[in-house]
N, C-alpha and C positions, 0 to 999 in steps of 0.2 A: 400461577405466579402472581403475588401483589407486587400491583402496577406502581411503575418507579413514581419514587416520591413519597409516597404510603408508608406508613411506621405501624406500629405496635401502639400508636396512640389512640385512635379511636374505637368505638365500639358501636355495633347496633343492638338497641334493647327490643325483644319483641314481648308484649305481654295485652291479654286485652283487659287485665287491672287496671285501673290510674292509679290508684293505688299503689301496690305491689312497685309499678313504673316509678314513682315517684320516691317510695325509700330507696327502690336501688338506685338513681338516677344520683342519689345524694353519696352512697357507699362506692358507686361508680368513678364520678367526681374527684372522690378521696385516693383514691389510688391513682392520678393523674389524668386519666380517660376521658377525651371528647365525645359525648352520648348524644347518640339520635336513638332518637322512640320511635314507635311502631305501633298500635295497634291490635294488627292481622298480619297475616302473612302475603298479602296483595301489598299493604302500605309499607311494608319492611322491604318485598324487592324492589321497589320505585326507589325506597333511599340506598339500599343496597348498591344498586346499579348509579346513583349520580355519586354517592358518596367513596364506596368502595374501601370499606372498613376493615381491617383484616382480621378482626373479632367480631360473633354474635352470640349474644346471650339469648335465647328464648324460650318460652314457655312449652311444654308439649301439646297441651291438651288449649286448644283454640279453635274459635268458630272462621268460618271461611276457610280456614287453610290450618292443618294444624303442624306442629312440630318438626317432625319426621317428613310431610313432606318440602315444607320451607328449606331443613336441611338438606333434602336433597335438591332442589330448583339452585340454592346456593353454592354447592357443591359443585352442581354445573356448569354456574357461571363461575368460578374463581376454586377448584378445588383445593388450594393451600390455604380457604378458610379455615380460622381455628371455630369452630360452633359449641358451643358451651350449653347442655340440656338441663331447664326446670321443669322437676317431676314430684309430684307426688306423690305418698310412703304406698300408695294401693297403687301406683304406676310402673313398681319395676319394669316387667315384661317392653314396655313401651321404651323405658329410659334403655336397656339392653338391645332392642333392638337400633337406638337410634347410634347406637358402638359399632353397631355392624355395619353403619351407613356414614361412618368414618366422623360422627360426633367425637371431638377432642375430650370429653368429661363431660357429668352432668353432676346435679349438685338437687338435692330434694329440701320440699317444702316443710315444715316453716325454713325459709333459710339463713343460715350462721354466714354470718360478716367475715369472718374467721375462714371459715371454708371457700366460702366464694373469692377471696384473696388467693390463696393458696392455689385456685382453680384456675384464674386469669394468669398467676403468675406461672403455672405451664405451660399457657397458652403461649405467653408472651417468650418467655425459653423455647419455645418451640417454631417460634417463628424466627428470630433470633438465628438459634441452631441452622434450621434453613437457609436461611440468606448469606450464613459464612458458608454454608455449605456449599452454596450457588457459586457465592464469589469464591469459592479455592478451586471449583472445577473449570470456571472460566479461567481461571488463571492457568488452571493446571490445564486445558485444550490450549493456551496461545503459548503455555513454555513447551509444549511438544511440537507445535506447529514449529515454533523457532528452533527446536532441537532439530526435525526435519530437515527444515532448509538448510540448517549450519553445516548438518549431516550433508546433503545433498552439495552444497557449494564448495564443502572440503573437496568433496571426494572430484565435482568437477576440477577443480585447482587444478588436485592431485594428477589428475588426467591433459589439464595444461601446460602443467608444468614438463610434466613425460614430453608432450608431443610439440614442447618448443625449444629444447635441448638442442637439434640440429640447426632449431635457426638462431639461436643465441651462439652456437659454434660458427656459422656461417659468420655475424655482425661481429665477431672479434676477428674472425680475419680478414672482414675488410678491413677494420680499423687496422690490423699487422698492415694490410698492403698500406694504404694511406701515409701509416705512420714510414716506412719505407719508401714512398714517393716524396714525403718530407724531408725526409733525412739525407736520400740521395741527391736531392734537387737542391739542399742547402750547402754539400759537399760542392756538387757538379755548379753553382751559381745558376741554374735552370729552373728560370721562372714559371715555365709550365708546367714541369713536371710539380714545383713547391703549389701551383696553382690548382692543380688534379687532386695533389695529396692532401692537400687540405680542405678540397671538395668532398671529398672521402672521407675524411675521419667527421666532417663537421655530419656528415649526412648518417655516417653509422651512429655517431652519439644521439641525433634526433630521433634515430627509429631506434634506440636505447630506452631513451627518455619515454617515446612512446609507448613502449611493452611496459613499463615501468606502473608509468597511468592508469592503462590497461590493465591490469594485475591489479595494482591496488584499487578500481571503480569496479571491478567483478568479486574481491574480496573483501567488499566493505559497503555495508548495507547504511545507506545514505538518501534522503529524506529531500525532495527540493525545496528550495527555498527561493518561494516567487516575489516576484518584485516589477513595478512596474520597470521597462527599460525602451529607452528611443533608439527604433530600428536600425535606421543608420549610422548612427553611433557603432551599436552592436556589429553590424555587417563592416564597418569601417577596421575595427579592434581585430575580427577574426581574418579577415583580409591583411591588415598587417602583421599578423603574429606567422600566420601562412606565409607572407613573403619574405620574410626574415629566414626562415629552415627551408626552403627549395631551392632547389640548383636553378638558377634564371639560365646557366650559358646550355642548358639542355632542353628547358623548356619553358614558355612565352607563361606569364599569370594576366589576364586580364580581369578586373573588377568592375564589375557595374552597378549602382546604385542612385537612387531619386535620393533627394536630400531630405525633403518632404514624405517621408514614411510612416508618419505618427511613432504610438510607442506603443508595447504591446506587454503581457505579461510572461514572465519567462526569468526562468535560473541561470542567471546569465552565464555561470561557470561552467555550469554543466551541460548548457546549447550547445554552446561554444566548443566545448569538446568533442560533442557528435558531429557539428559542421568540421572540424578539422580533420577527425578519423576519414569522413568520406573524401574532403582534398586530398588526405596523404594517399589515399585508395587512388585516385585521380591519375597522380603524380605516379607512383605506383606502375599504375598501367600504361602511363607513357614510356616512361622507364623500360617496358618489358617490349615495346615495340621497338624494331631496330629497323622495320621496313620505309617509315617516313624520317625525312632530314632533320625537320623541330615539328614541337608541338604543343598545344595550346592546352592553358585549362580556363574556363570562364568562371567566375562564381559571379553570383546577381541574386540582390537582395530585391522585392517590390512586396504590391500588396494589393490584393483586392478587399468585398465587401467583407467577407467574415474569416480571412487568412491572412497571416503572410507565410511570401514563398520566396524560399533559399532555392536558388536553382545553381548544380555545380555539372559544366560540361566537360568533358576530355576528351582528345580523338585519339586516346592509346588505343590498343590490340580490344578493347570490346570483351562483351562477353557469348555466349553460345546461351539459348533458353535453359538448360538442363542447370548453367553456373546463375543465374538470375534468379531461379527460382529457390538457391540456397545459401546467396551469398549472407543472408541476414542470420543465417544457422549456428549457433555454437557450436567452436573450435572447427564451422570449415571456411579453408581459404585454398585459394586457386595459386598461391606463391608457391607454394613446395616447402620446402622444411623451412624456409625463412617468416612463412605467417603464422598467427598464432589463431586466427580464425575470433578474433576478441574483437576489434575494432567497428567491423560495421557493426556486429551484434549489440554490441555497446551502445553505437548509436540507434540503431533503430528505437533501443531500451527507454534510451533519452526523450526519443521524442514521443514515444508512444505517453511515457510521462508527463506531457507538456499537454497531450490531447493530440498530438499529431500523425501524420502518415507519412511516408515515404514511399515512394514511386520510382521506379526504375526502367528506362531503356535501355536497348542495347544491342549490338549487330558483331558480329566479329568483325575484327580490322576495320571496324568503323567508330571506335569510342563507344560512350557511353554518357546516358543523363541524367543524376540523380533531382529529382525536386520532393524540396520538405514543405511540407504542409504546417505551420503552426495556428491555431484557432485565437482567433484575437481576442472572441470572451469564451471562459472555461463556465 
């Protein structure tokens, strides 16, 4: 392969004429060609090797090194040189074998100006040729790689979509019950009940909105885009967005953050999003336990010397090793037909993106604790 950069402009002449070197030096010239001279075939691979010509002209018959071998020491180092052989009318045998040793043309003595044009001008078609050639098959490996994955992410969908049917049936009826704790609670002037039903419908729309996300960040191939952004800020913004969709009369949000966090670099839309998937996971599991009265979630932003770390606590139902070691897995979730098993995997995706790790404990009936890792320089 001629090394990037390299064109069809230059040439190497080999001849141990000065002579001979020097009219074609001038016919060379004329057809646009940058010409380094040569000698021998010792002074030809020294500029061979610094220059890296994608054309050689040389002579066959030379002392120290002649023709045929040059082309092949050439051949070895760069074999899509084009090498161009001058021969001799008493030199065929020599000029045919240098065909066999993968010489692009040769062109015999006394030589036609005429001819030797004609000769580079194959050579130059032929490198040419190659390099669209090069570029249509790179192109054509990355449009199959993308056929691939397009292929492959459909058909995941396709397998999404199937196996979150029962829980998109489940989240419309809670919103049925909801909207009936509304409706009856408005008839009845019963505050609690309108207070319950509207806890209901606002919590089904959120985990709506969420599959929503979810779906479209798994069926849409998206690129991050870094930015510096100051920590606490961030952990501020994701902390309020979090306390705005949680049922507070079910369970306690505590937030903790230094003010002083510096700034780090990160997408901030798309952090933000994995740090929410694992709150709603949080909330989720509190949600699922009915044996404690209330319960807590913490998130806490901080940082040490080459991270910062998101740390999100909850004391719902926990997980068993067997659920830890697969919760990051596509399409599995431990809800029942209500998960879509997208969420944490999403997030892991996110931060793996970022440079980051996530780390998980966990004990049944004792909660759970996730901490993100993100690396402060990538």
């Amino acid at each position: 392969m001629i090394p990037s950069g390299k064109t069809a402009e230059s040439i190497l002449l080999v001849d141990d004429e000065e002579d001979i070197r020097d009219v074609l030096q001038l016919a060379l010239s004329d057809l646009g060609l940058t010409v380094h001279q040569a000698e021998n075939g010792d002074q030809a691979m020294a500029l061979f090797k610094q220059y890296h010509p994608p054309l050689v002209l040389t002579d066959i018959k030379m002392p120290v090194m002649d023709g045929i071998e040059l082309l092949q020491r050439v051949k070895h180092e760069n074999p899509d040189t084009e090498v161009i052989m001058i021969t001799g009318h008493g030199d065929m045998d020599l000029a045919i074998k240098s065909l066999k040793h993968e010489a692009t043309d040769f062109i015999t003595k006394p030589i036609n100006v005429d001819a030797l044009e004609i000769s580079i001008k194959r050579a130059r078609d032929r490198i040419l040729v190659r390099d669209k050639l090069r570029q249509y098959t790179e192109n054509l490996e990355i449009l199959l790689k993308e056929k691939t994955e397009l292929q492959d992410r459909l058909a995941s969908l396709g397998l999404m979509i199937s196996s979150m049917a029962h829980g998109v049936k489940g989240l419309l009826t809670g919103l049925d019950a909801g909207a009936y704790l509304l409706d009856t609670g408005v008839r009845q002037k019963d505050d609690t009940r309108i207070s319950e039903g509207w806890q209901t419908v606002k919590g089904g729309i959120g985990k709506i909105r969420n599959l929503i996300q979810d779906i479209l960040f798994y069926s849409k191939k998206r690129d991050v885009k870094m930015s510096m952004i100051p920590v606490a800020v961030f952990a501020h913004e994701i902390a309020s967005e979090f306390r705005k969709k949680m049922n507070l009369e079910k369970c306690r949000f505590v937030f903790e953050s230094g003010e002083d966090l510096g700034r780090f670099q990160a997408d901030s839309e798309y952090l933000q999003t994995a740090l929410v998937n694992i709150l709603d996971n949080a909330a989720d599991a509190c949600a699922k336990d009915s044996v404690k009265a209330a319960h807590t979630i913490r998130f806490r932003a901080s940082r040490d010397r080459k991270s910062v770390i998101f740390t999100i606590r909850d004391d719902g139902i926990g997980m068993d090793t067997e659920t830890q070691r697969r919760i990051f897995t596509l399409f599995f979730s431990s809800k029942g037909p209500q998960g879509t098993g997208l969420g944490l995997f999403i997030a892991k995706s996110i931060v793996a993106q970022h440079g980051g790790v996530i780390d998980v404990k966990s004990s049944p009936g004792q909660g759970s604790r996730f901490r993100i890792r993100i690396p402060v320089n990538r």
